[in-house]
Every structure is written in structure tokens, then in C-alpha cells.
C-alpha positions in Angstrom: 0.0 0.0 0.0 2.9 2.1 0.5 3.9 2.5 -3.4 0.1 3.3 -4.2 -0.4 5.9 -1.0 0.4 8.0 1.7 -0.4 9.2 5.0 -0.6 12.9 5.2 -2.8 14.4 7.9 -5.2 12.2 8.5 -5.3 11.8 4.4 -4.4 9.1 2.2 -3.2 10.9 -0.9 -4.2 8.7 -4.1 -7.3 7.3 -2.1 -8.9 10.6 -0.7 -9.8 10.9 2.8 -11.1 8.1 4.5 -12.6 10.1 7.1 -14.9 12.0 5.0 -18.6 13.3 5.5 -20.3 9.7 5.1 -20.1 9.1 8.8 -21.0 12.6 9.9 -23.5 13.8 7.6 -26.5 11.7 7.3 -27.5 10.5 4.0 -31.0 10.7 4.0 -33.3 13.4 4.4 -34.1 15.9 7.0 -37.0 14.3 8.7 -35.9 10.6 8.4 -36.8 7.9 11.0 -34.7 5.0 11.4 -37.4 1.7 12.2 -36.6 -1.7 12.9 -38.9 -4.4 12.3 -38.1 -7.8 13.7 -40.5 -10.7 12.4 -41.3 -14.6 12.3 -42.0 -15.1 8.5 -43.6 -18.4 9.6 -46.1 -16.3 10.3 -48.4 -15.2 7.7 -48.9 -12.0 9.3 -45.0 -11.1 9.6 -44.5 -12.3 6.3 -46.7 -9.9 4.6 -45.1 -7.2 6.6 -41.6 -7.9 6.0 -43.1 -8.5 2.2 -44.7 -4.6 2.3 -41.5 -3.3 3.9 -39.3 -5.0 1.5 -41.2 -4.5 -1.6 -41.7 -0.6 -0.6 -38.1 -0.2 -0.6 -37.6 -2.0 -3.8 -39.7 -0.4 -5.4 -38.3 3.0 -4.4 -34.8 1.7 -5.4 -33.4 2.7 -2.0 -33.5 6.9 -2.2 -36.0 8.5 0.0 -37.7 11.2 -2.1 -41.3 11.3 -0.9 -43.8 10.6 2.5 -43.8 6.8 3.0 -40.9 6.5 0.9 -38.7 3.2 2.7 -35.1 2.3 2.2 -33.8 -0.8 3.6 -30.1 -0.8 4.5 -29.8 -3.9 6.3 -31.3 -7.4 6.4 -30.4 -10.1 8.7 -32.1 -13.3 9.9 -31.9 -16.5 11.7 -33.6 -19.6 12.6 -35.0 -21.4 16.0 -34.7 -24.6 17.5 -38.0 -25.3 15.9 -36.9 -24.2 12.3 -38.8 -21.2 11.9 -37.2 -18.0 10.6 -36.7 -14.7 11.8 -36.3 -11.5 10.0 -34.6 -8.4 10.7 -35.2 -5.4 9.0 -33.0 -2.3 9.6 -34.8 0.4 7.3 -35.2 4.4 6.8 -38.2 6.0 6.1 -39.9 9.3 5.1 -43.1 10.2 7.7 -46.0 10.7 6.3 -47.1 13.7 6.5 -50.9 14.3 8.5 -53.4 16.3 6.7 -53.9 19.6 8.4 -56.3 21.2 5.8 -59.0 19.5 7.9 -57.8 21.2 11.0 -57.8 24.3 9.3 -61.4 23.9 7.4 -62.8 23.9 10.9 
């Protein structure tokens, strides 16, 4: 690594700086909430939840642009004694955002 770079105050010239903004500035959104959904998907009711969370953030390919938008960044899981499995979902998500024009009509 030596012939390719070099250390230079706190800098690795030829590889930029590996303490850069990724780890102090967030990459989503303003108003992001981080959710974790833990689940049995032996049970039908998990399943389709973990299927809803997964397919919303599929289908939003990860960016966070709109309300209910979801971005998964980390899936684990692992099974039981009795062979069933459980999910883990690490995800972000855009709030929706609650209708106040009926508060205000009043």
C-alpha cells in the first residue's frame, strides 16, 4: 500500500480521505426515522409485513424522495430450535405527513 499511497494528515493521498462526511453527515433526508422491524415469516402476518417493507423499498430503489418512501439498509435473519425463521429489517423511512387542511377547514 505504501507504493500506491500515503499518509498525510489524516489523508491518504491517491485514495482521498477516509474520514470524509459519510459518517458525519446523514445520507437521507431531514425528517428521516430509522425503524426496525423484527418478524417470524412463519407467520403469515410477519410475512406480509416484512413483504410490504421490503417490496416498498424495492420499489423506491433505496432513495427516500417522498412521504412513505422506505429504504432498507440492512437485512439479517436466523432460525429457531424449531426451524422457523426470523427477520430483521433495519430500514429508513420518510413520515407521512398528516393532513392539516381539515384542522384548518374547521
Amino acid at each position: 500500500m505504501s507504493d500506491v499511497a500515503t499518509v498525510t494528515d489524516d489523508k491518504l493521498e491517491g485514495f482521498g480521505n477516509p474520514f470524509s462526511s459519510r459518517y458525519t453527515e446523514a445520507p437521507f433526508p431531514k425528517d428521516t426515522v430509522i425503524k426496525m422491524y423484527t418478524g417470524n415469516l412463519s407467520d403469515p402476518g410477519d410475512c406480509a409485513i416484512a413483504e410490504y417493507i421490503l417490496t416498498k423499498s424495492l420499489r423506491c430503489g433505496g432513495y427516500l424522495n417522498k412521504p412513505g418512501d422506505i429504504a432498507v439498509f440492512e437485512r439479517t435473519g436466523t432460525f429457531d430450535k424449531m426451524g422457523d425463521y426470523h427477520i430483521y429489517l433495519y430500514y429508513a423511512m420518510l413520515p407521512e405527513q398528516e393532513k392539516k387542511a381539515e384542522s384548518n377547514a374547521q
